[in-house]
Biopython code that builds the backbone (N, CA, C, O; Angstrom):
import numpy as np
from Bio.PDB.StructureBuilder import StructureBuilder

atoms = [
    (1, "UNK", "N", (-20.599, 22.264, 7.301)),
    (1, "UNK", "CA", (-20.858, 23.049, 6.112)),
    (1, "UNK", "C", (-19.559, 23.380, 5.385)),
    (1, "UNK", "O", (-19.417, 23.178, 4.179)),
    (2, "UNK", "N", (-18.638, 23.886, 6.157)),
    (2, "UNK", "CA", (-17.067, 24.451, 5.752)),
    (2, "UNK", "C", (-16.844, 22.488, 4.965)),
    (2, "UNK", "O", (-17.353, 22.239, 3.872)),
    (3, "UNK", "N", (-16.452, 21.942, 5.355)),
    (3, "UNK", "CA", (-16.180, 20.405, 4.706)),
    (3, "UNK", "C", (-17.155, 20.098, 3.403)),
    (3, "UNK", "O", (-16.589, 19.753, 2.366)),
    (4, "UNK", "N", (-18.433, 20.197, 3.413)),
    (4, "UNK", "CA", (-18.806, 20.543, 2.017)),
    (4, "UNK", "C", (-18.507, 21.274, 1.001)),
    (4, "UNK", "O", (-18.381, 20.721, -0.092)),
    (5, "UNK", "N", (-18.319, 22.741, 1.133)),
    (5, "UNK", "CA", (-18.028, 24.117, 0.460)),
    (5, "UNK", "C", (-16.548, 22.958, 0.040)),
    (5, "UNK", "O", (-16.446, 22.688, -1.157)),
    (6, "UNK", "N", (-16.047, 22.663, 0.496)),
    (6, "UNK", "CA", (-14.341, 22.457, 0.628)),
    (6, "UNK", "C", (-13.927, 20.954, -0.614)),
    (6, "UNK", "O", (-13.147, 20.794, -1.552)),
    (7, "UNK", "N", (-14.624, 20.397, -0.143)),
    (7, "UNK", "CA", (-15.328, 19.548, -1.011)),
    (7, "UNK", "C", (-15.746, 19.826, -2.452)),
    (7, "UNK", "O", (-15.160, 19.366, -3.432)),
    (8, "UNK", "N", (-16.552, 20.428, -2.479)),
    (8, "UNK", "CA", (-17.236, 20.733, -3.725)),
    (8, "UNK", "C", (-16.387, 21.748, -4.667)),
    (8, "UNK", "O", (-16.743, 21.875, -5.839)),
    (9, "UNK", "N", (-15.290, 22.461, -4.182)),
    (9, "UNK", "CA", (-14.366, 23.208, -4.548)),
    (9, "UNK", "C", (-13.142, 22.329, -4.733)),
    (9, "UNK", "O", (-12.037, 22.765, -5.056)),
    (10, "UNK", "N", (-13.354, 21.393, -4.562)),
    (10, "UNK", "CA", (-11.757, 20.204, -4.619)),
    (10, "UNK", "C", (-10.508, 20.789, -3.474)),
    (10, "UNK", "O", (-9.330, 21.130, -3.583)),
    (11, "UNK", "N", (-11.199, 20.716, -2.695)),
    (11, "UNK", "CA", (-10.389, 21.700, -1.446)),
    (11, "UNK", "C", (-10.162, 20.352, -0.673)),
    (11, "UNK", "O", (-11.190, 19.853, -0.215)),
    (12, "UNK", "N", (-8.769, 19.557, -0.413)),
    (12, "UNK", "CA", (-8.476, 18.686, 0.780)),
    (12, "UNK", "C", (-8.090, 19.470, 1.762)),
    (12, "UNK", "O", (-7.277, 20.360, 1.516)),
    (13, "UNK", "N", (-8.418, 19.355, 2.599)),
    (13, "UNK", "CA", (-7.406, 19.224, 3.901)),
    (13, "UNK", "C", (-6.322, 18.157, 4.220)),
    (13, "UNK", "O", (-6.309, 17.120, 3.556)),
    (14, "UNK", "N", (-5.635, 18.313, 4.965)),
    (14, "UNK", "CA", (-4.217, 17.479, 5.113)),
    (14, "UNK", "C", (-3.639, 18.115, 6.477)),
    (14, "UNK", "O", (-3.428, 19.315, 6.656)),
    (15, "UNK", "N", (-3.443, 17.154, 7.331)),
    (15, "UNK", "CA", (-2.845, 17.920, 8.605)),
    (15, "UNK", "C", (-1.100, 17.415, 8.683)),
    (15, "UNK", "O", (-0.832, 16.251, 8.980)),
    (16, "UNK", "N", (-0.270, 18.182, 8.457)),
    (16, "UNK", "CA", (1.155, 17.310, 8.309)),
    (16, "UNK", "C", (1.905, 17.721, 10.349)),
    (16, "UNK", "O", (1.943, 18.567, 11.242)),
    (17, "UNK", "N", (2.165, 16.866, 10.102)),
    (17, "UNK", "CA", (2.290, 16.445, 12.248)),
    (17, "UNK", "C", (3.633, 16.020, 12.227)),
    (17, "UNK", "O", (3.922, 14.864, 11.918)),
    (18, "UNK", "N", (4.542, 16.929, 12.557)),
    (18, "UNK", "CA", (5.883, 16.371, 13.161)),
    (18, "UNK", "C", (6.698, 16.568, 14.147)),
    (18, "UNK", "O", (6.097, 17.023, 15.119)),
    (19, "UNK", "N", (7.895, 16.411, 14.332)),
    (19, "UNK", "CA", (8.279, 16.691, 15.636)),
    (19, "UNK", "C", (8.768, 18.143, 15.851)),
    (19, "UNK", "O", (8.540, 18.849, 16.833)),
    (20, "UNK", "N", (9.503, 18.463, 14.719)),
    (20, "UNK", "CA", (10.371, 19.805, 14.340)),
    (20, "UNK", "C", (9.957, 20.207, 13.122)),
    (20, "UNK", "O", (9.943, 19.339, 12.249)),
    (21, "UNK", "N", (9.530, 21.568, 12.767)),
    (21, "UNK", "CA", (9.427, 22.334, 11.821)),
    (21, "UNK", "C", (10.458, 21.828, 10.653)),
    (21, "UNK", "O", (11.686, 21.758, 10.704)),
    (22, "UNK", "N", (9.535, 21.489, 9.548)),
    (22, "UNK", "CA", (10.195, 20.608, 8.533)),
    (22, "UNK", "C", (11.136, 21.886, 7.233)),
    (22, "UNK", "O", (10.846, 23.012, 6.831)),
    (23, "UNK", "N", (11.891, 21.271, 7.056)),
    (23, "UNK", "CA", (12.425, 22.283, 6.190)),
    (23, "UNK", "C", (12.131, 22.682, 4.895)),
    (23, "UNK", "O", (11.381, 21.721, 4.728)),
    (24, "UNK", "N", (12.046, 23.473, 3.449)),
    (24, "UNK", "CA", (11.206, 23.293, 2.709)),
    (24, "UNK", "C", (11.108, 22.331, 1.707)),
    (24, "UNK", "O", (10.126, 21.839, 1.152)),
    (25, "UNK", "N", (12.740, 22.089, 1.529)),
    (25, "UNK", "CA", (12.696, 20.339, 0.722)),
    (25, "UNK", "C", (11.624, 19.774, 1.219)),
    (25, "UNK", "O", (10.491, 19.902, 0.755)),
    (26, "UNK", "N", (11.997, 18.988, 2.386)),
    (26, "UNK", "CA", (11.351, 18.012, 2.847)),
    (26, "UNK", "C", (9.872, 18.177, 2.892)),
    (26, "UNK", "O", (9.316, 17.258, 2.290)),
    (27, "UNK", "N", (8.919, 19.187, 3.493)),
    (27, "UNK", "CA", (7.623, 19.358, 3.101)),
    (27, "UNK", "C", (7.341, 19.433, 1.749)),
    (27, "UNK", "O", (6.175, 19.251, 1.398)),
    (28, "UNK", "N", (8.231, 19.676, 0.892)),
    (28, "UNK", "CA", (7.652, 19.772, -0.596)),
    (28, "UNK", "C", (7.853, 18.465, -1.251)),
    (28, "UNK", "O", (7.013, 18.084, -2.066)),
    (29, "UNK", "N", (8.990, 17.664, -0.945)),
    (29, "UNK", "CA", (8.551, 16.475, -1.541)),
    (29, "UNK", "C", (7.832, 15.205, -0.712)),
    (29, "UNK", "O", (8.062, 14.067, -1.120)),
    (30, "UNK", "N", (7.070, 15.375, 0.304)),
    (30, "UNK", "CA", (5.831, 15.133, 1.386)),
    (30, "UNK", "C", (4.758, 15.575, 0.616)),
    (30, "UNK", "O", (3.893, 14.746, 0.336)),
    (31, "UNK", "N", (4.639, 16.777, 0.200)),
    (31, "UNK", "CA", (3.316, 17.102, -0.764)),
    (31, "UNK", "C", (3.307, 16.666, -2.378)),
    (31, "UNK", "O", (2.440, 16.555, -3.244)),
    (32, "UNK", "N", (4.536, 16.510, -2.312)),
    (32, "UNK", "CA", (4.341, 16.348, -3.985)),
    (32, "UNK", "C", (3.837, 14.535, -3.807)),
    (32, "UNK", "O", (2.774, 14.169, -4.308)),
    (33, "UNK", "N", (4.491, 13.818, -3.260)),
    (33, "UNK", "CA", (3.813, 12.478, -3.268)),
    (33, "UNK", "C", (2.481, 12.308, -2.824)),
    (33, "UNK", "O", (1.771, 11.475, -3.387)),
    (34, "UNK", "N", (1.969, 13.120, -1.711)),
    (34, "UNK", "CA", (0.356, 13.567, -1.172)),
    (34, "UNK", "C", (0.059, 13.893, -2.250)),
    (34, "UNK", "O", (-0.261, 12.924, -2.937)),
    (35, "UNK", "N", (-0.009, 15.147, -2.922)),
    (35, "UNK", "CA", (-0.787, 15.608, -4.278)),
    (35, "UNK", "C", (-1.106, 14.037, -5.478)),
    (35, "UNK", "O", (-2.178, 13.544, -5.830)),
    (36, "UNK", "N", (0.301, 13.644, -5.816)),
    (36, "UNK", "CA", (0.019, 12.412, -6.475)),
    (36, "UNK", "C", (-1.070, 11.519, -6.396)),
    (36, "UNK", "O", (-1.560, 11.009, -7.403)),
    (37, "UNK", "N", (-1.502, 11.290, -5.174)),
    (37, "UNK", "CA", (-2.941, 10.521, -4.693)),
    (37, "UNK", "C", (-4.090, 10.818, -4.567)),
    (37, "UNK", "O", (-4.888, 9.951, -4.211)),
    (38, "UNK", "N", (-4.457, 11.966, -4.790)),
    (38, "UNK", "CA", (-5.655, 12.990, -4.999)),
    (38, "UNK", "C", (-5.957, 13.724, -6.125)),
    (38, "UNK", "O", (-5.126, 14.029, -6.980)),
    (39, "UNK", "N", (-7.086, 14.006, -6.148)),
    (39, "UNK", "CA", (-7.839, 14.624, -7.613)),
    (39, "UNK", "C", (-8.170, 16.170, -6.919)),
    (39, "UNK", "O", (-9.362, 16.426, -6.748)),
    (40, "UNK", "N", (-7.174, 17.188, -6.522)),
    (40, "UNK", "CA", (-7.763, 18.544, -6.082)),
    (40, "UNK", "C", (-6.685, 19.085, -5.053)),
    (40, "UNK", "O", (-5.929, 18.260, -4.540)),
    (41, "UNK", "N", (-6.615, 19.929, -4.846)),
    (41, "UNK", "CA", (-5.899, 20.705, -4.365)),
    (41, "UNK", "C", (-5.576, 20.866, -2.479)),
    (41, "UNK", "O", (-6.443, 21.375, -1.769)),
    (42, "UNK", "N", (-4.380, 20.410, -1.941)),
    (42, "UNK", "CA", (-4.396, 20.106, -0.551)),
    (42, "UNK", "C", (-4.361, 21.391, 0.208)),
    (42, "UNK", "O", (-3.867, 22.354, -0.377)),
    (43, "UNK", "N", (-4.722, 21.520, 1.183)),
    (43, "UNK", "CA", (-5.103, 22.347, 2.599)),
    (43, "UNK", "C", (-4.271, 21.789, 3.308)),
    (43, "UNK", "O", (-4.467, 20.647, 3.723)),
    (44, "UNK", "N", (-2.979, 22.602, 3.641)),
    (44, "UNK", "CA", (-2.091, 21.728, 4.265)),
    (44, "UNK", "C", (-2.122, 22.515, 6.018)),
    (44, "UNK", "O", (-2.102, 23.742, 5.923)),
    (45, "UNK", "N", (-2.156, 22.124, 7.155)),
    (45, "UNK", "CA", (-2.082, 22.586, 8.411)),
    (45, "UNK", "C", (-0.932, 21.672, 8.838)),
    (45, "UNK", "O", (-0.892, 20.498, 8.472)),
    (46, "UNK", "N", (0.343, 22.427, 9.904)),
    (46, "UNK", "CA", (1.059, 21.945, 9.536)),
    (46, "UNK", "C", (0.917, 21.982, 11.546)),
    (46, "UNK", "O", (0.615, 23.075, 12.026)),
    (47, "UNK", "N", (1.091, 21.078, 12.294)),
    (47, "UNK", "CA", (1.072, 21.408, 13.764)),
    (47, "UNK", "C", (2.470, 20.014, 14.119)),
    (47, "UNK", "O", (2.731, 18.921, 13.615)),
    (48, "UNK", "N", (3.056, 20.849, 15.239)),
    (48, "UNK", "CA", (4.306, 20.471, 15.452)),
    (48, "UNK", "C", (4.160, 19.252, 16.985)),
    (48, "UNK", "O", (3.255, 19.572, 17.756)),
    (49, "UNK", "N", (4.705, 18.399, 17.254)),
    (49, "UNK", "CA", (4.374, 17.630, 18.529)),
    (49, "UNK", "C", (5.613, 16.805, 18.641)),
    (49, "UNK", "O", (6.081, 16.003, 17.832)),
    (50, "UNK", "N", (6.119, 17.238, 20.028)),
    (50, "UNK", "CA", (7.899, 16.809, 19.879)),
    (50, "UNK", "C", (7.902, 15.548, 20.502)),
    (50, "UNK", "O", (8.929, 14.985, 20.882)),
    (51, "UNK", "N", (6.164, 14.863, 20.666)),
    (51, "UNK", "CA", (6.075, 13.585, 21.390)),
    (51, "UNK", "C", (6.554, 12.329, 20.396)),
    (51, "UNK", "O", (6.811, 11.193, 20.795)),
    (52, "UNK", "N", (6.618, 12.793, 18.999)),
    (52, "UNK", "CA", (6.951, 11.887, 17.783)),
    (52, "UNK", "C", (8.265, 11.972, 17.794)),
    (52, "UNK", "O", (8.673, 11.313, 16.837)),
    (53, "UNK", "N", (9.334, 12.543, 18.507)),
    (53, "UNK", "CA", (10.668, 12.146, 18.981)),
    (53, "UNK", "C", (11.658, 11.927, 17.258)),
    (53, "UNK", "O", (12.870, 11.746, 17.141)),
    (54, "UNK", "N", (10.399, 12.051, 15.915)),
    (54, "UNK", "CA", (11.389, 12.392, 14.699)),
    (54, "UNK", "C", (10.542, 11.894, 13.549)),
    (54, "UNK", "O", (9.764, 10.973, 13.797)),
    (55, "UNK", "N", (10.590, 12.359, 12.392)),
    (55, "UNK", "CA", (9.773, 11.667, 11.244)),
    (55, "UNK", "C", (8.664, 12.473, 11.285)),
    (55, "UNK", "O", (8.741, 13.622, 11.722)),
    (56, "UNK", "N", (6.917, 11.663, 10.593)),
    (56, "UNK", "CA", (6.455, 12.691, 10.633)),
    (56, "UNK", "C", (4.846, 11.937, 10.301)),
    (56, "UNK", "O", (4.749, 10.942, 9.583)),
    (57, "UNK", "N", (3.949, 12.442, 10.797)),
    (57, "UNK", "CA", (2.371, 11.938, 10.363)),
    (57, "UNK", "C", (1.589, 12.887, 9.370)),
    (57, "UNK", "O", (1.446, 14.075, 9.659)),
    (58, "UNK", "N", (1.098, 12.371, 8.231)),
    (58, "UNK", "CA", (-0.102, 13.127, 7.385)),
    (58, "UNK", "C", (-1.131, 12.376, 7.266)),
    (58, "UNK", "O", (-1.261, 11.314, 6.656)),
    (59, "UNK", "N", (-2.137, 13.199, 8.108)),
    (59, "UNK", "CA", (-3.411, 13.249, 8.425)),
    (59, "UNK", "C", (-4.713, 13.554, 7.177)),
    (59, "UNK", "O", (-5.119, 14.714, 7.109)),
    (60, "UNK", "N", (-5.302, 12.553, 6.270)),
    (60, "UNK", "CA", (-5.830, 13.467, 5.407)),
    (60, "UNK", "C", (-7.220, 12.110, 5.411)),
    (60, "UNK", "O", (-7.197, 10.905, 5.658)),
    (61, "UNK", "N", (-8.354, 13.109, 4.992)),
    (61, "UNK", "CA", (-9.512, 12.799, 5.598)),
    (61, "UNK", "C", (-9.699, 11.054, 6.304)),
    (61, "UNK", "O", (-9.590, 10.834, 7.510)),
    (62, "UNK", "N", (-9.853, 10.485, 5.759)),
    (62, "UNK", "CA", (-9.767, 8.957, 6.612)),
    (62, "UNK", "C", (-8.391, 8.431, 6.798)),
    (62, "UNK", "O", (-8.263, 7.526, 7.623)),
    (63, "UNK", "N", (-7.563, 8.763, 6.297)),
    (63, "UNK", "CA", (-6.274, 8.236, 6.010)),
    (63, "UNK", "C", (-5.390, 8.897, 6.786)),
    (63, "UNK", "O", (-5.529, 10.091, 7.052)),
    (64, "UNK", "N", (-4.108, 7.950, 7.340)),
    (64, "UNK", "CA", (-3.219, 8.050, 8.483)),
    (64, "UNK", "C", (-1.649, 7.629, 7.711)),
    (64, "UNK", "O", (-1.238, 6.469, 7.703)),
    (65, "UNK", "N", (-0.907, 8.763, 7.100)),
    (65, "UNK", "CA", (0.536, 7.631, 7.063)),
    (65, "UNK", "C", (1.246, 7.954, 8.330)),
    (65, "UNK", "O", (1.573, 9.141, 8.357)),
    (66, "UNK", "N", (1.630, 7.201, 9.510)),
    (66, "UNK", "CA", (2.370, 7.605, 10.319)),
    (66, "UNK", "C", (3.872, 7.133, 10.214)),
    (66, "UNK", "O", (4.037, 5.935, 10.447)),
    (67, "UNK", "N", (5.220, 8.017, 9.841)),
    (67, "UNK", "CA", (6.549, 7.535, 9.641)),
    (67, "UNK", "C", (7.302, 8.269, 11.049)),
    (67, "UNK", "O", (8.423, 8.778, 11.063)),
    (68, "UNK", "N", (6.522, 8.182, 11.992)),
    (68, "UNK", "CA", (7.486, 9.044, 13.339)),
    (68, "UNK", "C", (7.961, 7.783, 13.657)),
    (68, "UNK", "O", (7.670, 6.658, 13.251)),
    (69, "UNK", "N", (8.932, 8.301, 14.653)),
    (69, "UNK", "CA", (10.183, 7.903, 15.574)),
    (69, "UNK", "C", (9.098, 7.041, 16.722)),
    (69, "UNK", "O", (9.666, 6.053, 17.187)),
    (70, "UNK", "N", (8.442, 7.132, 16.962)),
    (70, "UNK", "CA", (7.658, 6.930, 18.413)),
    (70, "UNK", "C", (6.877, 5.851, 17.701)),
    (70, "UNK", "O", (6.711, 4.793, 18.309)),
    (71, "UNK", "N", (6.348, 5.997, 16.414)),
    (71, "UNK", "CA", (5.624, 4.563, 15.959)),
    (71, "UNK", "C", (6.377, 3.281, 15.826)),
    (71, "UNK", "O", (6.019, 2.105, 15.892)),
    (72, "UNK", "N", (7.925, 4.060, 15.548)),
    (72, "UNK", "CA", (8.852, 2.966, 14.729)),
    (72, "UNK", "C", (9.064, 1.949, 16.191)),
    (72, "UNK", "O", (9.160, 0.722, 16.188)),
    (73, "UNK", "N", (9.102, 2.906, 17.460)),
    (73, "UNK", "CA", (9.585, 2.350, 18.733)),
    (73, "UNK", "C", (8.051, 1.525, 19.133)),
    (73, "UNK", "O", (8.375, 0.420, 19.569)),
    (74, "UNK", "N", (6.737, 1.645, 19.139)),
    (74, "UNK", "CA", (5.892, 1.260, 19.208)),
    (74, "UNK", "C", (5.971, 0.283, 18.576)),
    (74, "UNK", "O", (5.696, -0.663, 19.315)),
    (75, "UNK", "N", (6.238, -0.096, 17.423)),
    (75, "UNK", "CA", (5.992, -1.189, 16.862)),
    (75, "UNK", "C", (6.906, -2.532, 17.300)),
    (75, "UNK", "O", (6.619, -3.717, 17.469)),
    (76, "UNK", "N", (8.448, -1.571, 17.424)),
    (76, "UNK", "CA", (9.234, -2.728, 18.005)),
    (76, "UNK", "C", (9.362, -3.342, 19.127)),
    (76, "UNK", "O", (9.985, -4.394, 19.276)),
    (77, "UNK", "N", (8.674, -2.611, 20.149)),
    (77, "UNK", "CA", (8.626, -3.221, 20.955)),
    (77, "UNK", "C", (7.088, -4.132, 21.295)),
    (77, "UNK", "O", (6.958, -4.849, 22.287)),
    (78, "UNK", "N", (6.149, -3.944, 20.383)),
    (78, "UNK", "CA", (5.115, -5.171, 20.158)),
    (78, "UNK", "C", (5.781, -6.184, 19.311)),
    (78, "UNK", "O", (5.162, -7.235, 19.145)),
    (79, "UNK", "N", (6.582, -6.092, 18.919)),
    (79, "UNK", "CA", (7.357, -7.345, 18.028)),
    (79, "UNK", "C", (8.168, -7.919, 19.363)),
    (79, "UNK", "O", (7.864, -9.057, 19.722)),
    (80, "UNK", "N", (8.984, -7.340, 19.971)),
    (80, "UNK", "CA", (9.891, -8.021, 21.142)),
    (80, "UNK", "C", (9.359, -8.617, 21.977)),
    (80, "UNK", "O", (9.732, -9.763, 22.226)),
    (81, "UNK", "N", (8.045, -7.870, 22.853)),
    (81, "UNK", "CA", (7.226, -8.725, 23.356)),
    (81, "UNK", "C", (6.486, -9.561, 22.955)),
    (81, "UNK", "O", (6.125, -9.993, 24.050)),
    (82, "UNK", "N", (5.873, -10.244, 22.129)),
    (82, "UNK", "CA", (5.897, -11.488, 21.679)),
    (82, "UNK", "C", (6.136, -12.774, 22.305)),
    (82, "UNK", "O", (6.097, -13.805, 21.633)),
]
sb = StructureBuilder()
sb.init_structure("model")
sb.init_model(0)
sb.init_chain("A")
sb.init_seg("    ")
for serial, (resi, resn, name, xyz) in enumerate(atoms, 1):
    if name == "N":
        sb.init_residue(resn, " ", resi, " ")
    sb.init_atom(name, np.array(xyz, "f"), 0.0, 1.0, " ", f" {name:<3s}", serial, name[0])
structure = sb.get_structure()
């Protein structure tokens, strides 16, 4: 019900996921490029996880950008093994 109301009010949610508490530059120009891609106003939850070792994930309804440290290492090492 809350996701409808939220909805119908142009209410996003957005979960921003990083390793360390971001400073306010940096979350503000993270939202200002997020805002750019949407028609309404973001719900930002901001939860911290020091397993991303740096960088940072935004979570917003189907959509995933992940720029952490731990993906960058994930990826390279599916490229090495090969």
């Amino acid at each position: 019900f809350e996701a409808q109301v939220k909805a119908y009010k142009g209410i996003i949610p957005m979960t921003l996921i990083s390793a360390i508490p971001l400073d306010s530059s940096t979350k503000k120009s993270i939202l200002s490029k997020m805002e750019g891609s949407v028609n309404g106003t973001l719900e930002v939850t901001e939860v911290i996880d020091e397993s991303l070792i740096g960088g940072f994930i935004v979570k917003m309804g189907d959509m995933q950008v992940d720029a952490s440290v731990a993906s960058q290492f994930n990826n390279l090492k599916q490229r090495l093994t090969r």
